[in-house]
Structures are given as structure tokens and as C-alpha cells.
C-alpha positions in Angstrom: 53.2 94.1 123.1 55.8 94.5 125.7 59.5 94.6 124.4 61.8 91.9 125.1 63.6 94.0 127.3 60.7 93.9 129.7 60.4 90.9 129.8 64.1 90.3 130.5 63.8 92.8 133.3 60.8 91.5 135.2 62.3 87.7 134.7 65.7 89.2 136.4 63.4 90.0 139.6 63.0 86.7 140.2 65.4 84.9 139.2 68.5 87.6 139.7 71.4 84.6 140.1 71.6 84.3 136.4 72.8 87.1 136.0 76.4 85.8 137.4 76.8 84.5 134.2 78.4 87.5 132.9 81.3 88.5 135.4 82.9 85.0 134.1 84.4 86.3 130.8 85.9 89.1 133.1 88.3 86.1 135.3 92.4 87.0 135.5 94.4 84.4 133.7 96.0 82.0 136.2 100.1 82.5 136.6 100.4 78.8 138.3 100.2 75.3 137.0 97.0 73.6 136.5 95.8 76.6 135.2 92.5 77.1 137.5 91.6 80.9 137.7 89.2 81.7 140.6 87.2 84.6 140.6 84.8 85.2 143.9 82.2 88.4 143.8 79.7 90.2 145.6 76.7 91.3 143.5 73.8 93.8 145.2 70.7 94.0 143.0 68.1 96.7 143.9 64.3 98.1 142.0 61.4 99.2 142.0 58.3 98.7 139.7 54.8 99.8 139.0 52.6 99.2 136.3 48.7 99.8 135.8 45.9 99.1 132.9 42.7 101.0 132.2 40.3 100.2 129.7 38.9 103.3 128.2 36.0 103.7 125.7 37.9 102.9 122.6 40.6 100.8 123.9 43.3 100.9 126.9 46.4 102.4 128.2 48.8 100.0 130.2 51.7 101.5 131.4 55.4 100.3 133.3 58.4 101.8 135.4 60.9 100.1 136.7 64.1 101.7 138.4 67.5 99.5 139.3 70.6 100.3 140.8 73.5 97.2 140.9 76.6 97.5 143.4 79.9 95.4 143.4 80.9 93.8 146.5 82.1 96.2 148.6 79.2 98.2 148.2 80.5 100.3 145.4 77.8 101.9 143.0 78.1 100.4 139.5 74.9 101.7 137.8 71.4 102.9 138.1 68.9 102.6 135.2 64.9 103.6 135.1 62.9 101.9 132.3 59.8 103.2 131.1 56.9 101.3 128.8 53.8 102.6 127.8 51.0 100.8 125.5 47.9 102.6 123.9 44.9 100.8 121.9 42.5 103.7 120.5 39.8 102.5 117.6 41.8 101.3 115.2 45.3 102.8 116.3 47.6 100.7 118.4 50.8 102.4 119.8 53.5 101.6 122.5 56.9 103.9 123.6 59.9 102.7 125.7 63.2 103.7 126.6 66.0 103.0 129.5 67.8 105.8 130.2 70.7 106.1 133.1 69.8 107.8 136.6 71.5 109.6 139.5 72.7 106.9 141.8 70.5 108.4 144.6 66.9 108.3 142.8 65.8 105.3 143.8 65.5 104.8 147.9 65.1 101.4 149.7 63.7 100.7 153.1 63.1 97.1 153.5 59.8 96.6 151.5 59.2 100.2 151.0 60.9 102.4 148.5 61.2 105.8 147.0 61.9 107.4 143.6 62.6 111.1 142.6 64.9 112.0 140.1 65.5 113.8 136.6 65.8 111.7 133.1 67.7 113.4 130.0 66.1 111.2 127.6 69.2 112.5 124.9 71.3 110.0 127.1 68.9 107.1 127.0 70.4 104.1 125.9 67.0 102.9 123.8 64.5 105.1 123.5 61.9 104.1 120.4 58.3 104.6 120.1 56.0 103.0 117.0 52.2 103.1 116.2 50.0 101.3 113.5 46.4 102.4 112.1 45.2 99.1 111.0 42.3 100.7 109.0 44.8 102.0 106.9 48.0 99.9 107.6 49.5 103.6 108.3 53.0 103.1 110.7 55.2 105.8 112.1 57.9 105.0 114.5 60.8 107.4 116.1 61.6 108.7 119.7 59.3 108.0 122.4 60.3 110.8 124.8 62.1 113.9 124.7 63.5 116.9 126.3 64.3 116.1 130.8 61.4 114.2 132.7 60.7 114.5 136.0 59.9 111.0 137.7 58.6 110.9 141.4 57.3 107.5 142.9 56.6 106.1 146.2 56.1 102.5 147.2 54.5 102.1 150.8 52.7 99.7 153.0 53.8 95.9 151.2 51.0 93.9 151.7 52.8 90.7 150.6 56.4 90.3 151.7 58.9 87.3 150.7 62.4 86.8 151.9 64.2 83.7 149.5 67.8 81.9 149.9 68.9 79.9 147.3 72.0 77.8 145.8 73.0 76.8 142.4 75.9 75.6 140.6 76.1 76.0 137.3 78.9 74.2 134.9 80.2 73.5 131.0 83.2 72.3 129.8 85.0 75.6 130.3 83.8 77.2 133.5 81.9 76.1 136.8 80.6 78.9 139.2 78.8 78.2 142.5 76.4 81.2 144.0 74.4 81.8 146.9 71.7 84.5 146.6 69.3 86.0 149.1 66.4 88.2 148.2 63.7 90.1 150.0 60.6 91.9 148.1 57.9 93.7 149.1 54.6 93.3 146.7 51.3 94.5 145.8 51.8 97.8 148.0 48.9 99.7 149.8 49.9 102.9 148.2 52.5 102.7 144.7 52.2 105.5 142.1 54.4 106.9 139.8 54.1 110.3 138.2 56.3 111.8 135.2 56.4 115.5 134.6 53.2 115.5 137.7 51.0 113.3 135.5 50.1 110.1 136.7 52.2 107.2 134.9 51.2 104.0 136.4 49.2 103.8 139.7 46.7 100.5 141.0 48.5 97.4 139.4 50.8 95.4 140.6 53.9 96.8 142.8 56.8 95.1 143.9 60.0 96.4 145.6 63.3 93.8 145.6 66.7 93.5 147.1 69.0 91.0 146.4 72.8 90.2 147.6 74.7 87.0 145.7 78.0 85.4 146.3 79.2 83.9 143.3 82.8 81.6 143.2 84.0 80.5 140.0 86.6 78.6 139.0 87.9 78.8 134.8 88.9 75.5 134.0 
């Protein structure tokens, strides 16, 4: 029962030139005559994600981190985020927890298809932070914060065993707006070794890994 924000994250990793969409409504007004405003960008997209599932006697824990950092053109640091998503089945209880919270710019280190991750989350400066349970014998729900107080994060991606590098092209236009971009990507997946650990307990270790970089050009033009 993974939020929508999940999802909209892990869709982002592959398909990052949608989100160009959103520097159009930021386009000067044209001084000149026919008014055609041009805006041209350089967007730098970078994370790192780990998840893993294990059954247990009564049920199963699945759990999710994900760190990003986004860079304007010039290289310029614009924001770093980590995201964290844990689900529990036990008996009859189900439960899950979430929250994105903001990170130091320097937590998350990229080396082509290799990363690492160490750095401290205040979770009183988390922009969503929620955690809800249900006890379906009794219909029972609580909901409230899932984390408090600082966490410690530490993670390590190392040794991609699949590697893809992707260049694409699109052009997207309505009656108001046309935009062309050109993105290029390279990830690293399913590495030998990727764990996460939060406060020095294991979070999520032996699923599916992937670090991604991607650069876009976007060129616009406000009709």
C-alpha cells in the first residue's frame, strides 16, 4: 500500500523529462512584438534507492529509501530530499509509515553507478511525515507521525550489476506553450552490495537497487 508519492518518485526515475513541465509557468514576459517568450534550462537529476521484503511468520515487512538531489544549469544546488516507506503485515494488524524530509546537499555521493549516503534527518522539518495502522479483527485505526526525534541514515550502493545509459527527445505542445528537451540518463541497478541502515539498524537491504543520473536541456517557447 505504497503512497502515491512513491509511486510518483520511482515513475520520475525513468521517465525524468516530464518533469520540465513545471519550469514553464516560471517563463519572463516577452518585451517585443509577436510576443514569443523563450526560456532554455539545464536540469541535473540525481538518487539513490533501496528497497527489500521479508516474509515473516505472521506476515511481512517491506521497506523503501530513496535520496535525490536536483541542480539548475550551472550546476547550482537546488534541493536534496530522502524519502522513507515502510510496510508491516502482523496477524491481523496491517501498518505502513512514510515521510520526505530535506537533507544536507552533500548526503548523497555519486560515482558513476555507485553511490553513497550518510547524513542526519530532523524529522520536525519533514515535509510529510504520517504513519497509519488497522486491526482488522477489530476495525481498530490509529494514525499520527511515523518518525521522530534526528535519524541517522548511512547507505552504500556498490558493484552495479546491470548498467544502462539512455538519450532521448521529445517535444511536447498545447495551445499555449511548446517545449523541446533532450535528456540523457545513466543508472546503475540491482547492485552486488546496497544496504541502508537508519539509527545502525538495517532498513532495507537484498531487493532491488538502482542508482540514476540524469542531465536535460529543455527550450521552450510561450506562445
Amino acid at each position: 500500500m505504497i503512497s502515491s508519492f512513491h509511486g510518483s518518485v520511482t515513475r520520475a526515475t525513468v521517465a525524468s523529462g516530464l518533469l520540465l513541465a513545471t519550469v514553464i509557468a516560471g517563463a519572463p514576459s516577452a518585451s517585443a512584438a509577436p510576443p514569443i517568450d523563450r526560456y532554455q534550462n539545464r536540469e541535473f537529476g540525481r538518487s539513490a534507492t533501496a528497497n527489500s521484503f521479508t516474509e515473516t511468520a505472521s506476515g511481512y515487512r517491506f521497506a523503501y529509501f530513496g535520496a535525490y538531489q536536483n541542480f539548475d544549469r550551472k550546476g547550482v544546488f537546488e534541493s536534496a530530499e530522502a524519502y522513507l516507506y515502510e510496510e508491516v503485515q502482523d496477524g491481523d494488524t496491517f501498518g505502513y509509515r512514510e515521510a520526505v524530509c530535506p537533507v544536507d546537499r552533500n548526503a548523497l555521493q555519486i560515482l558513476k553507478t555507485d553511490a553513497t549516503f550518510a547524513g542526519s534527518i530532523d524529522t520536525a522539518a519533514c515535509f510529510f511525515n504520517f504513519a497509519f495502522s488497522i486491526d482488522f479483527a477489530t476495525g481498530d485505526e490509529t494514525s499520527g507521525e511515523g518518525f521522530s526525534g534526528r535519524l541517522d541514515v548511512a547507505g552504500s550502493w556498490q558493484g552495479a550489476t546491470g548498467k544502462d545509459s539512455t538519450q532521448f527527445h521529445g517535444r511536447f505542445v498545447n495551445p499555449s506553450e511548446a517545449f523541446n528537451y533532450t535528456c540523457h540518463s545513466v543508472a546503475g541497478l540491482s547492485h552486488e552490495q546496497a544496504a541502508v541502515f537508519v539509527d545502525g539498524s538495517s532498513w532495507a537491504s537484498g531487493g532491488f537497487s538502482s542508482v540514476y543520473r540524469s542531465d536535460c536541456n529543455v527550450l521552450s517557447n510561450i506562445k
